[in-house]
N, C-alpha and C positions, 0 to 999 in steps of 0.2 A: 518560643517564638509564636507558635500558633495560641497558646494562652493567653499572652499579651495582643493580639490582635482580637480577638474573642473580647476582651476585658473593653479594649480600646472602642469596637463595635456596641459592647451594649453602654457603655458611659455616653456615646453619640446617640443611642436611641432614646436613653433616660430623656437626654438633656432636648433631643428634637419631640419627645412628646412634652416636656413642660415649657417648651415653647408654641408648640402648636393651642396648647393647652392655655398658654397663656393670651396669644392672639385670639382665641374663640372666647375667652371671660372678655377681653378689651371690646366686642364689640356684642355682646348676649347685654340687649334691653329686658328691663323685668317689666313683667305686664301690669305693674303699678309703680307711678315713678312718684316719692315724696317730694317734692320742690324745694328743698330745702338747701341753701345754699351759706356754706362758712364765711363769703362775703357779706352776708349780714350780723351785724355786730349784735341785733334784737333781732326778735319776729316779732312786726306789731299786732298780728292775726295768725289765727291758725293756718298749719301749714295745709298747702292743699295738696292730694294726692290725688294725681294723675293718671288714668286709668290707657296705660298707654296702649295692651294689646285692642281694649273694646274700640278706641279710635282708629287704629291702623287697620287691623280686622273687620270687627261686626258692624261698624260704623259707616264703614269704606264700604262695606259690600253693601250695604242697604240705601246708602244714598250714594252711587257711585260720580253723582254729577258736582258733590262738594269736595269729592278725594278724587278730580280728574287729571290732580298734577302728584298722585302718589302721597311717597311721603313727601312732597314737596306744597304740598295742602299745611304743612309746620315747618319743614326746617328749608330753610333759603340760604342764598347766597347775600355776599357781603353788602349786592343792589336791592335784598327784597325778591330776588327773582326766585321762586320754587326749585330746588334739586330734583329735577324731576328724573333721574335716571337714579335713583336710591332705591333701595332693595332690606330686607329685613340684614340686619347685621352686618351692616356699611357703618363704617365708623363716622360717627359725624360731631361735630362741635357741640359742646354745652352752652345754651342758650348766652350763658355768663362770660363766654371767652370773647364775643364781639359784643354784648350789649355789659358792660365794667361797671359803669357805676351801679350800686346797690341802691333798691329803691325808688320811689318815684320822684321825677324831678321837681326841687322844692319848689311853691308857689313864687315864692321873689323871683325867681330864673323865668317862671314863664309868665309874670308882671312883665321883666324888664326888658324882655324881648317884644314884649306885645307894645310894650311902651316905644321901645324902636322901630315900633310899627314891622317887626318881620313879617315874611308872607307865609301863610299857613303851611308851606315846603320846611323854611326853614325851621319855625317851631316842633313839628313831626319832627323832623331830623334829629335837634337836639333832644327832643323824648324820648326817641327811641335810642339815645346812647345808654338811656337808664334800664335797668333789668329791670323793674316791674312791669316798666312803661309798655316793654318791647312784648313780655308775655301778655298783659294785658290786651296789648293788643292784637295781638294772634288769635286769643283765645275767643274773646269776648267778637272780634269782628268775623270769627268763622260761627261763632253761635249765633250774632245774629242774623247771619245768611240765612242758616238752619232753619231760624224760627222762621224767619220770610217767604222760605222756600215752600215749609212743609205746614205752614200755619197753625205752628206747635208750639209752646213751651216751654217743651223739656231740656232746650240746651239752657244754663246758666247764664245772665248774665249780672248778675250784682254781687257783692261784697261776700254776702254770709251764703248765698248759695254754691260757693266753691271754699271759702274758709270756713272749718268748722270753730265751734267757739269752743274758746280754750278753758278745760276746767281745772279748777286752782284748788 
């Protein structure tokens, strides 16, 4: 009797550490994030890597006034609004589970909409259903704050300064 409860005990501890175990991988960001996503059927540029600890960290600490919504300075809510109560190892969505379509949204789409005279709301809006569109503009619109702020440079904002080029 006391064997089997002994037995029964440690198959519950196995199993409660490869679950604790497993909740701590679900939510452990690496401090380079590839961008690379299986919804693309191509890459038409190299992929870019994401240097996620230097942004959330050394980034944040040094210009505290462009990280004053945390990590909510990247990842937002379904309106754009910053999650401003996130914390290192908060689970949070892949950029590609709200922004679906792969890539940037083709030129005819935003012809035909300009052509229906949309207002500069709506156009945004349908862009940013597109995942480049949406990274794009996270990225490039917090670097050029940066360069604004600090009359610097150094944050990216074109093509080949964040894709490296692909060698064949």
């Amino acid at each position: 009797m006391k064997k089997s409860i002994l037995f029964a005990m440690a198959i519950l501890g196995v199993a409660l550490l490869f679950a604790s175990t497993a909740i701590y991988a679900g939510t452990k960001v690496p401090d380079v994030v590839k961008m690379e996503k299986d919804a693309y059927k191509e890459h038409t540029k190299g992929i870019v890597e994401f240097t996620h600890k230097k942004h959330a960290e050394d980034y944040a600490k040094k210009h505290p006034d462009l990280y004053k919504d945390g990590c909510g300075a990247c990842h937002h809510d379904k309106d754009g609004k910053p999650l401003k109560n996130l914390k290192a190892g908060d689970d949070v969505k892949d950029c590609i589970a709200c922004h679906k379509k792969p890539g940037e949204m083709p030129r005819d789409e935003k012809k035909a909409l300009r052509a229906k005279k949309a207002s500069r709301e709506e156009v945004k809006k349908a862009e940013l259903e597109y995942h480049a569109e949406a990274i794009h503009e996270n990225c490039k619109g917090c670097h050029r704050e940066f360069k604004k702020k600090t009359k610097s440079r150094a944050a990216p904002t074109t093509c080949s300064q964040c894709h490296p080029t692909e060698k064949k």
